[in-house]
N, C-alpha and C positions, 0 to 999 in steps of 0.2 A: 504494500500500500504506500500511495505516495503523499509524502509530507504535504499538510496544508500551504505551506507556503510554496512548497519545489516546482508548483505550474507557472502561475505569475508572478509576473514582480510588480510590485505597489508601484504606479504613478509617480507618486510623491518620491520615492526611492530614486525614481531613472531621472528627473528633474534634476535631484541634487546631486546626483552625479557629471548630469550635461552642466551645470552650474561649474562645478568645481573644477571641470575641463577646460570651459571657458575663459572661467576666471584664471588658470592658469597660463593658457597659450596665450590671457593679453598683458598679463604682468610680463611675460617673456620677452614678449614683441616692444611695449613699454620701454625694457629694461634695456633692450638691443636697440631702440631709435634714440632712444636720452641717452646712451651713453656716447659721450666724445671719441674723435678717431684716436685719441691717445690711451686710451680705458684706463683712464685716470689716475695713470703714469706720470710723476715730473718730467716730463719727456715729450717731443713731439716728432714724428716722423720726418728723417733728413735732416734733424739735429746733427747727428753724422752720419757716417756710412753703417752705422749697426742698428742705430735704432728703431728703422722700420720694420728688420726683421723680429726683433724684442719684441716691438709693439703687436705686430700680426702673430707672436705665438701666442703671447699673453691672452689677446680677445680670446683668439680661437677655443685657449683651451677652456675661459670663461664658460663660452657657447656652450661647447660639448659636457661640462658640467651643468650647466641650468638646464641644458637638453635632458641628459637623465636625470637631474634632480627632478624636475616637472614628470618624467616619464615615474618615478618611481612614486612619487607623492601621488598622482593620478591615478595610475593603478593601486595606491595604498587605498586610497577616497572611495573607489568603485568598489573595491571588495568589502570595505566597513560597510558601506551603505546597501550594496546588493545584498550580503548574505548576513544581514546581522539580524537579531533573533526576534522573530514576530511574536504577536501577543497569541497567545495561546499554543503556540508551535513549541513542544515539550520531546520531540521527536531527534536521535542524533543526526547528525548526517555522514555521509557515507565513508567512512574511513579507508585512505589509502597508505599502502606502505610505504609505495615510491610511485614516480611520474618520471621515467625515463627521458621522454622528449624535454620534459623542462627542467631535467635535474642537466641535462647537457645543454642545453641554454644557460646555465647557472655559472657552469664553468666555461662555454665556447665563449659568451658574449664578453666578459672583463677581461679574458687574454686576449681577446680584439682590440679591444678599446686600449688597453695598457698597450701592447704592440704597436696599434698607432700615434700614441701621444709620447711613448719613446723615439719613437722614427723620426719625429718634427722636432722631438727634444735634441735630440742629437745634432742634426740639421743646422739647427740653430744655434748649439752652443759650439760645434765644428765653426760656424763662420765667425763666431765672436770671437774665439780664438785663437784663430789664425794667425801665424806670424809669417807666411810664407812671401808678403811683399815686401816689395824694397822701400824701405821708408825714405821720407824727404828729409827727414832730423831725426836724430835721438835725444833723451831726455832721459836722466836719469834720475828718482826721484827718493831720496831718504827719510823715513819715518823716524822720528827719536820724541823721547821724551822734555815736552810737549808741543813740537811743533814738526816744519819741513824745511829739508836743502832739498835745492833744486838743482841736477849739475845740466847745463846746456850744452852737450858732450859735440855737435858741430859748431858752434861759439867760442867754445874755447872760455866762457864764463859761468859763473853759480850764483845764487841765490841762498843764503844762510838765514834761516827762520830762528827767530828766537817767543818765546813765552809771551803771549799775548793776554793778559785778563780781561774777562768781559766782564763790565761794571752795568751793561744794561743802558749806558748813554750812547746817543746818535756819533757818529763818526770813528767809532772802537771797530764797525767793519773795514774801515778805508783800511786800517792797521795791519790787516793779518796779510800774512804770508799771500804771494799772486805769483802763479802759474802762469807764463803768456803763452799762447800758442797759435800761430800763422791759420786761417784759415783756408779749407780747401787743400791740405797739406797732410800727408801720412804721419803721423809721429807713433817712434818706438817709444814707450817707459819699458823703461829698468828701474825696478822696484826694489827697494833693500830695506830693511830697517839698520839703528844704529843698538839695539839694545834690549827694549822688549818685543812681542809681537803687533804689529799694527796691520789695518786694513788703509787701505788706496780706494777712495771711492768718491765719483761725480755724480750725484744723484741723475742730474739730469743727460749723461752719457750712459744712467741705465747698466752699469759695470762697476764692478769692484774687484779689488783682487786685493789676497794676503803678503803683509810685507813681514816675510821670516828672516831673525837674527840666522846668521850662515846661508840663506840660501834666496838664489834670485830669482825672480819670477817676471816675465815679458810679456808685453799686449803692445797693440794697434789700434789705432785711432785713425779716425778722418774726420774734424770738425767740421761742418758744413753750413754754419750760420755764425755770426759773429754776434757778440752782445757777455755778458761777466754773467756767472756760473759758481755754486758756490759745490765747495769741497771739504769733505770733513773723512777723520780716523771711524771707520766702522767696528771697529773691536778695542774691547777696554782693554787699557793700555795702564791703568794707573790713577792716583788721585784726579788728574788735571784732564781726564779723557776729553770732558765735557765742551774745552776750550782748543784742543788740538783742531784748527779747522784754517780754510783756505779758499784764496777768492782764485777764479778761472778766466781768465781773459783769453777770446778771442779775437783776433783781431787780424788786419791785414799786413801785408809782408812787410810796406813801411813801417806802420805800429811798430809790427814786432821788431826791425832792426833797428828802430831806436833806439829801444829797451833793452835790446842789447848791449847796443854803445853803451848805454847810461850805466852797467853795470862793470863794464870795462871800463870806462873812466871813474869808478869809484871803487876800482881795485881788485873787483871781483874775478881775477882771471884765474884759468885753470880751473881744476876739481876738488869737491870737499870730499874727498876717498873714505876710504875702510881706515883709515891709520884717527878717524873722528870718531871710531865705534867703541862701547865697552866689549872687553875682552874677558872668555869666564873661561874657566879649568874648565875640567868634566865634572865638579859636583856642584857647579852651577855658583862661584864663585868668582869674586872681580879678580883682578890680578894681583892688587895686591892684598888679597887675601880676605877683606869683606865681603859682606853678605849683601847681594843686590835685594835693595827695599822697594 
């Protein structure tokens, strides 16, 4: 005999169900017309040469997650509302042990989906970190405690950061440490630190990379818009983490060879090397023999 309710399904039932369908593919469609081409990335596409691939992984994989977010919430909604317990319906319903076709749905479908969102992953952190062109400059850049040297390694000049405090007053940004770099122009960093671990990061180049006591790490750039860009230490570094930070200037070829001059006529020639770094034994000690605090 068949359950009172197993014939039809209430009216009311299949409503709230087309409701909750509804209402979801227009929050989707919503969410996909309001959001900016940037998906609300500090970042804008042709900022440089990387960032429009960042930006189009980023959306995409949004999409394909609000895609089966909506798919699983929907199908959550239909099943509460189809098969949920009628008034007088005292009856169980039909118990199975397994569903083969959908128990392999269970596992085909997410090694799909993982399979494809690795492929694009890869794709895309393959082009961000490429070093395989020949760049226009190199730039080599040192993390220390609390600031940055910047060596202009085809200049033949540096830049020596020192301790900046931010008091919270107007003009304490002019202050800090400025990176210049040519627009339209490949730049290699060489990234070091002098002492403990720091992170290298331009928010709005959408990149960062770790700067390791002992070991260097390389990236490429192509600025492609001019305008100041601000840069800070992504990994705690220490009391002062908070003020470790740096302005980005891009700017055009004059600009930049000014800035150049201006630092060779104020001495700055040559490099601030490794002989600027703290030096530790192997038990993680200074050299002469204190304890790094």
């Amino acid at each position: 005999m068949r359950s009172p309710s197993s014939g039809s399904r209430s009216p009311r039932g299949w409503r709230l169900v087309v409701l909750g369908l509804v209402a979801a593919l227009t929050l989707a469609g919503c969410a996909e017309l309001g959001a900016p081409r940037n998906g609300f990335l500090p970042s804008e596409p042709g900022l440089t040469d990387k960032t429009e691939s960042i930006i189009n992984h980023w959306n995409g994989a949004w999409v394909a997650a609000l895609a089966v977010g909506f798919i699983v919430w929907g199908l959550t909604i239909w099943c509460v509302v189809a098969y949920r317990k009628r008034k007088n319906d005292n009856a169980l319903p039909v118990q199975l042990r397994y569903h083969v076709p959908l128990e392999l749905m269970y596992v085909v479908v997410p090694i799909l989906m993982i399979g494809v969102l690795y492929f694009y992953s890869t794709q895309v952190t393959h082009e961000v970190t490429d070093v395989s062109e020949e760049p226009d400059l190199t730039i080599q850049a040192y993390g220390k405690q609390w600031s940055w040297d910047f060596n202009y390694i085809d200049d033949g000049v540096f830049f020596e950061g020192g301790r900046v405090q931010l008091t919270g007053e107007e003009g304490v940004e002019e202050t800090l440490p400025t990176l210049y770099l040519p627009v339209d122009e490949t730049v290699e960093f060489i990234v070091d630190s002098r002492d403990v671990q720091h992170s290298f990061w331009i928010p709005a180049f959408l990149f960062k990379i770790d700067m390791i006591p002992g070991h260097t790490n390389v990236f490429q750039v192509t600025p492609q818009e001019e305008g100041r860009y601000q840069g800070k230490c992504a990994e705690l570094c220490g009391e002062f983490h908070s003020e470790m930070l740096f302005n980005v200037e891009v700017v055009d070829r004059a600009t930049y060879d000014a800035q150049m001059d201006a630092l060779r006529e104020a001495g700055n020639v040559g490099v601030r090397g490794e002989e600027y770094n703290r030096v530790y034994d192997q038990r993680g000690y200074l050299q002469d023999g204190t304890v790094n605090n």
